[in-house]
Structures are given as structure tokens and as C-alpha cells.
N, C-alpha and C positions, 0 to 999 in steps of 0.2 A: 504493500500500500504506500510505496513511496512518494505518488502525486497526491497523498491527501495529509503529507507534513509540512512544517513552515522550511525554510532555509536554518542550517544548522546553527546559522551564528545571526539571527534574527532575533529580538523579544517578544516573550510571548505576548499576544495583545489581548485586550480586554476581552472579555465574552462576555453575555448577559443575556441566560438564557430565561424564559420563560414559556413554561407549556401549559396553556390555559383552558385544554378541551378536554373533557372527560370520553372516553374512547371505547365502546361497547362493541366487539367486533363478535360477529358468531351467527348461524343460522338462525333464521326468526329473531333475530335480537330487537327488531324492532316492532313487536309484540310487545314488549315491556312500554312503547312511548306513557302508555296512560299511566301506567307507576311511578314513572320517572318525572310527568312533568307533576306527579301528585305529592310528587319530594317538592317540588317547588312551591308548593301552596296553591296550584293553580283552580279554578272553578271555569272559566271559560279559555276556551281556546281558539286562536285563527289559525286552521289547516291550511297553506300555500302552499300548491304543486302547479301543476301544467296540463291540458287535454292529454297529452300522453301517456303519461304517468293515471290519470284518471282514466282511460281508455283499457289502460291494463289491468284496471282492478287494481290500484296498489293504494287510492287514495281511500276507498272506502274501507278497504283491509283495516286503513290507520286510523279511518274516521271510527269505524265499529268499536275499536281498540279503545279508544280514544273516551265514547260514550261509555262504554262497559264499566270504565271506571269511574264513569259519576260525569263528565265534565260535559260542559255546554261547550258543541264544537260549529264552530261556521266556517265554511270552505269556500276559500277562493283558489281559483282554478284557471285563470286566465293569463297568466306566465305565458312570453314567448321567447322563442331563442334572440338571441344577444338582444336584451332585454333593453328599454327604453327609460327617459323620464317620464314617458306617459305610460308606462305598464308598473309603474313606480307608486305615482299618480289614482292609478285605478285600485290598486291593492292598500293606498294607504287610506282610501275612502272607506274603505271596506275594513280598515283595520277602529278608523272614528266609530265607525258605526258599531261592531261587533266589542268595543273595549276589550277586549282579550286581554288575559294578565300573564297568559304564556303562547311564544307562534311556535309553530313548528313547518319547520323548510321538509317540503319532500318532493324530493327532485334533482337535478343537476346541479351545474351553477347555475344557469340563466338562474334558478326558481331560488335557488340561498340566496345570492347577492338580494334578489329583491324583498327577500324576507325581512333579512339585515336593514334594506332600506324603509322598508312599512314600519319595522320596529323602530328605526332611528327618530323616522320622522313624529311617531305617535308619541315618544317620550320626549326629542327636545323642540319639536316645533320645527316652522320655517320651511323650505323648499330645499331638495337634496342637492341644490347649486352652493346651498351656503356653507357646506359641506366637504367640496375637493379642496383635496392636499392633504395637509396632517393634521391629527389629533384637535381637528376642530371641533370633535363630540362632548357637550360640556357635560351632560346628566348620563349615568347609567342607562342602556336597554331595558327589556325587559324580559324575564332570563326565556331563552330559544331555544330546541332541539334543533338538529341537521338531522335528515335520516337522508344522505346522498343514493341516486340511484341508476347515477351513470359514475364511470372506472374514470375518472381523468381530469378533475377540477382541482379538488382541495381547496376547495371553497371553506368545507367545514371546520378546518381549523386557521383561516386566514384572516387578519385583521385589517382588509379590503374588500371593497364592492367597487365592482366595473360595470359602468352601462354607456347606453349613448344617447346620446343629446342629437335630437332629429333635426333640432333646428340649424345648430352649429356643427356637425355632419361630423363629429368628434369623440371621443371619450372623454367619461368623468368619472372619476378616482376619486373615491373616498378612502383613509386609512385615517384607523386610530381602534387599540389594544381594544374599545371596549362591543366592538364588532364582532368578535372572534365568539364561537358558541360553545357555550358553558358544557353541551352537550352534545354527542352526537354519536348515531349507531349505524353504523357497517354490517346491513342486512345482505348476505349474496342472495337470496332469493327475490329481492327487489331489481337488483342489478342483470337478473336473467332475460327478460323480456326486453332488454334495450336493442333497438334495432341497428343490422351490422353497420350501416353507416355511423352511426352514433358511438358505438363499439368502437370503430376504426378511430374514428374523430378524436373523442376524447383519451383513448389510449395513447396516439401519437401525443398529445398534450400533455401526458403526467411524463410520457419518456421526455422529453423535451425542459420540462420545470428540472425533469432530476439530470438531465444533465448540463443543462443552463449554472444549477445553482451547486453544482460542484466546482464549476471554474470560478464562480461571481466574484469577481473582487471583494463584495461582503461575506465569504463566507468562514464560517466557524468548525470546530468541529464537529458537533451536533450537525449542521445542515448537511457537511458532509457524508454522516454516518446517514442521516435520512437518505440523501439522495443518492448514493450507493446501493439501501437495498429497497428504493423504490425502483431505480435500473433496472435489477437486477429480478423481479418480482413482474416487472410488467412486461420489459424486453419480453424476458422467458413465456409468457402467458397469453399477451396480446392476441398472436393467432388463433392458437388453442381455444380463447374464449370464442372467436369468430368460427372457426371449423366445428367447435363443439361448442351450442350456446350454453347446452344445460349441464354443462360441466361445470357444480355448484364450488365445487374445488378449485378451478383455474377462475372464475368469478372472483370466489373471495382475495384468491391472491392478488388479484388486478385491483381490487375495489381499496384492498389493505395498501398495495403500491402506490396509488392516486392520493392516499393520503400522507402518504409519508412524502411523497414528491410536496403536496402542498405544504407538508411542513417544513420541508427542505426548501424550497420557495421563500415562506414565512421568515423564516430564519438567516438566510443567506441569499438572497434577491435572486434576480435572474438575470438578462445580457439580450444580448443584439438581433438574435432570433424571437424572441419577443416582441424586442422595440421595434422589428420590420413585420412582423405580425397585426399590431394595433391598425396600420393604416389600411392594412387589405383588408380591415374586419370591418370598419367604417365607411372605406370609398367602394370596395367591390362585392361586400356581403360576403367575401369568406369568411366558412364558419374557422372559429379561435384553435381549433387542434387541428384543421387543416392547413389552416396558417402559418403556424408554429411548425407543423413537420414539414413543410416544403423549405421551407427558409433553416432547418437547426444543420442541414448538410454543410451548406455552404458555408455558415459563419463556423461549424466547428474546424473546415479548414481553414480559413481564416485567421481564428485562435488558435491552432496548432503551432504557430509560427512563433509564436513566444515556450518559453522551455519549459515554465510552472504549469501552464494550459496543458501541453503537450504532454507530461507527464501525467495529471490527472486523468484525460481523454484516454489515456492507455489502460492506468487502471480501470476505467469504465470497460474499456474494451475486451480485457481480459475476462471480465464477468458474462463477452460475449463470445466466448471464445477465440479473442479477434488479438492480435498482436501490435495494430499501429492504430493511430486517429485517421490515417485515412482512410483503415479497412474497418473502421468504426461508423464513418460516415459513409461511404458505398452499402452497409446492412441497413445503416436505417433508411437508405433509399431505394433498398429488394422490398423492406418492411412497410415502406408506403406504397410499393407497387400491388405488393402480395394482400394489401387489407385493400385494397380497391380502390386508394384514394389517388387525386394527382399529385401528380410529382413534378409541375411547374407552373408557374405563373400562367402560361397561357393555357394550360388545361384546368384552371381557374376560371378560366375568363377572363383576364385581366389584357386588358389591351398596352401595350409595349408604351405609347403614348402618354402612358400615365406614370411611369418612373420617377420623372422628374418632381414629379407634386407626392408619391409615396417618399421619396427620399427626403427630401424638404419636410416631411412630418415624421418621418421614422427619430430624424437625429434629434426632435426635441422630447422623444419618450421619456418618462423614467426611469426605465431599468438602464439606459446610455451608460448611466457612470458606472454601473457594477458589470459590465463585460472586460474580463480580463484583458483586453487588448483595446487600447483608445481606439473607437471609430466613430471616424467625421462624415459628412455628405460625399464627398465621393467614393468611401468603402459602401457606404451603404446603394450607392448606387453599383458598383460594380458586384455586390451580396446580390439584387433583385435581376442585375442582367445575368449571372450566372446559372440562377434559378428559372431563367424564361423562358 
């Protein structure tokens, strides 16, 4: 594991870990929600999922749950993917009306971030504009289960919400610690019924956090150890869940890997496949793990070119059976071919034309400063023409 130590004659620098999600992983574990949110004091509740997620049966599974134990439950169901201020908006209407005194996210990301954001808005007021950047949450939440039910966000132990702003055709970033859910249960029997695009999607996603955030300039030891065996859990599964969906076994491994990537994420940020991610999620409607896995080839070459990068990317690679970061990045571009998704910009959609204005918005992302390797506007233009 020599790419995940400091230089020998370097000091060690400060860490400051905090792990703030309670973490119930297991068959039917989310059977228990009504117990759990009955630890909380709760009497009512707002249910937040998606038509999909409700189309599977998995929201009434949690609603009946839910009732059994006593509580008054009201379901909002109207989540969509890469989720809006006006899908924000609709659920926080429904959060006035219902006063809930516990939510529960059941869903992917799209459906937690906007959990996160119905609950933010219900305790401190104001419009979720007043909201991006940091730690501008003055009053505590109000305490929230995750029951995630797709492999690939890590939303549920993240202390950010991503949406988009329709009007300004952008993202908006909320972060601050008291986001992050006090609860959350890792059901693989939820995570069965995700359909293979979705599978595919979000899988590239968790591989991509975890190996984002083992090079990140931010990173610790802890994020590294997460993002090691979130690698190493989803690499290995990813297919396996798509060739065999009802393999409840390679499920949970993938669903336990998505979280540990998110907390590898949490802990030690991310990098430049990322920050060239956001702008095709905004201008061209790529969805966010398609995004991510088209663009982590090219920048892990990229970052190879530096010698702490290149060491880590190896260790990754060995967990892939794989010897160099460049035969690291070649599998995970069998691995995007082999899950059915594209593997360039123009099997996106994305018209060549538009470069110039993805680049122009990639370099002012967030996660910029924590990619091991500085990259300005013209790496990130020559990232997206590599990828085309």
C-alpha cells in the first residue's frame, strides 16, 4: 500500500475525522424504519421517494412499516432525476403542510438531497438559494432516515445537496455537517429492482468518488481506507449485479461500496472528473455516473503524470488485478463499454461545439483544488476533447 502513505520525511498533518451516520446494513434492514424513527420521538412522518421507487412497491413496503408502528405517515412521491429548485419547492410545500417531526429519504440521491433540502428549508426558513457554499445552516434539521436504493451516490452519509437551478442552467451546492443523516439503512433487497441503466449509472459513480478521492489533494487516511475498499467492492460487483440482478449478495456489496465511496468522498473530496462532470449534467442532461465515468479515464491519465497520483492509481489497480494506471484506466473503459453505457462525449450527445463553454464552467467547480494535479482551462479542454 505504498500510494496510500505520506512522503517519509513529510509531517504528519492534521486529521479531523468525524463519522456522523448510524449505519444499519443487512437484509430487510429497512423493516426496522418504524423502530428507529420511534427512537427519535417521532408521531408523524414525511415519506420522500420517486414514481420508481413507488412503482416497485418499495415505498408502501416502508409506508406499511412505517404505520405499523403507530406513526402518521404522508408520502411525497414526486422526486425526479437530477432534481430541481422547483422539485425542492414542491416537497417543501408538502413538508409545511404535513409538519413531520421525522423524513425519511427512500430513494437514490436525486430523492436524499431533496429530503435534506425539504428538511433544511422546514427548520431554518428562507429559499435553498440562501443556502450554497458552506455551513450556512444556522438551526439543526430534523432528525432523517436515508434508506438508499440505488448502489452509487453516498448521499446518505454526505454533508451536501446538489440540485439545479433551471433558471441559471447551473448547480447549487449546499454543504454544512448538519445535513448529513443521523440514520441510514443499506437494504439489498430495495436495491434489486433498480433498473440496468440505473445499475450501470450509479455504479460507475461510486467507482469514480472512490477513486477520485484517493488521489484528492484532501485526502486522509480514513478517506483513503474508505475509498480502497469501496474500489475494490464495486469494481469487483458492478457486472455481476447487472448479469445477475437478484444476486442479493453482489447487491449488498455494491450498495455497502456506494457508501463507503460516499464517505471516502465526505472525507477526502474529489478532482477533475467531477468538476468536468457538473457541466454535462447541466448543459447536456447527462445523467451524474455517466458523466463521471466517461471523463475518470482520461483525467486518471492525466494525474498519473505526477508520482504520488501514480503511485496510488496503482495501488487501486492492483485491487484490479491490473499492474499500471494506465491499465487501470483502459478496464474502466471495457467496464463502461461492458455495463452498456457510453464511452464518449459524442455518444452522449454532446455536440463538439460546446467545449469551449463546458470548459469555461468545469474550471470554476469545487472539487478544482483537490485534484492532485493543478488543472486550468486548457487541461480541461484537452480532458473533454480526449473523451469525444
Amino acid at each position: 500500500m505504498t500510494g496510500m502513505l505520506h512522503s517519509a520525511n513529510a509531517p504528519t498533518p492534521l486529521h479531523d475525522f468525524s463519522l456522523k451516520t448510524r449505519l444499519l446494513f443487512g437484509h430487510r434492514s429497512a423493516d426496522r424504519v418504524g423502530e428507529l424513527a420511534r427512537e427519535y420521538g417521532a408521531q408523524k412522518v414525511l415519506l420522500v421517494t420517486d414514481a420508481g421507487v413507488t412503482q416497485a412497491g418499495h415505498a408502501a413496503r416502508v409506508e406499511q412499516t412505517l404505520r405499523a408502528a403507530g406513526l402518521h405517515v404522508t408520502v411525497f412521491n414526486q422526486v425526479r432525476e437530477n432534481p430541481t429548485v422547483t422539485d425542492v419547492a414542491l416537497c417543501s410545500q408538502a413538508a409545511r403542510e404535513a409538519q413531520p417531526d421525522c423524513f425519511i429519504g427512500l430513494g437514490g440521491g436525486s430523492v436524499l438531497d431533496v429530503t435534506k433540502a425539504a428538511n433544511l428549508l422546514l427548520t431554518n426558513g428562507g429559499e435553498i438559494k440562501d443556502f450554497c457554499g458552506s455551513n450556512k445552516v444556522a438551526h439543526p434539521l430534523r432528525p432523517w432516515i436515508a434508506i438508499p436504493t440505488t448502489t452509487g451516490t453516498g448521499s446518505e452519509c454526505q454533508s451536501s445537496l446538489i440540485l439545479v437551478d433551471e433558471s441559471a442552467r447551473c448547480k447549487l451546492i449546499c454543504r454544512d455537517p448538519k445535513l448529513i443523516a443521523p440514520t441510514a439503512l443499506l437494504d439489498p433487497t430495495l436495491a434489486s429492482s433498480q433498473p440496468p441503466r440505473v445499475t450501470a449509472a450509479t455504479g460507475m459513480n461510486a467507482i469514480a468518488q472512490a477513486v477520485e478521492s484517493a488521489v484528492s489533494r484532501k485526502r486522509n487516511p480514513l478517506a483513503q481506507l474508505f475509498a480502497r475498499e469501496a474500489f475494490r467492492l464495486c469494481y469487483g460487483n458492478l457486472l455481476k449485479t447487472m448479469t445477475f440482478p437478484d444476486d442479493l449478495e453482489a447487491r449488498g456489496q455494491m450498495l455497502l461500496g456506494a457508501t463507503y465511496a460516499g464517505l471516502a468522498a465526505e472525507c477526502g473530496g474529489l478532482g477533475a472528473a467531477h468538476a468536468a462532470a457538473y457541466p454535462l449534467e447541466t448543459n447536456c442532461n447527462v445523467l451524474h455516473g455517466v458523466a463521471t465515468g466517461v471523463m475518470l479515464s482520461a483525467v486518471i491519465r492525466f494525474n498519473a503524470q505526477q508520482a504520488l497520483a501514480r503511485s496510488i492509481y496503482t495501488d487501486l489497480a492492483r485491487l484490479a488485478m491490473l499492474d499500471t494506471p494506465e491499465a487501470l484506466s483502459e478496464a474502466l473503459e471495457r467496464l463502461l463499454a461492458d455495463a452498456k453505457l457510453p464511452r464518449s462525449l459524442s455518444a452522449c450527445g454532446v455536440p463538439h461545439k460546446m467545449i469551449p463553454g463546458l470548459t469555461d464552467e468545469a474550471v470554476k467547480q469545487w472539487a478544482v483544488p483537490f485534484n492532485p494535479r493543478p488543472v486550468n482551462t486548457s487541461d480541461f479542454s484537452k480532458l473533454y476533447n480526449a473523451v469525444f
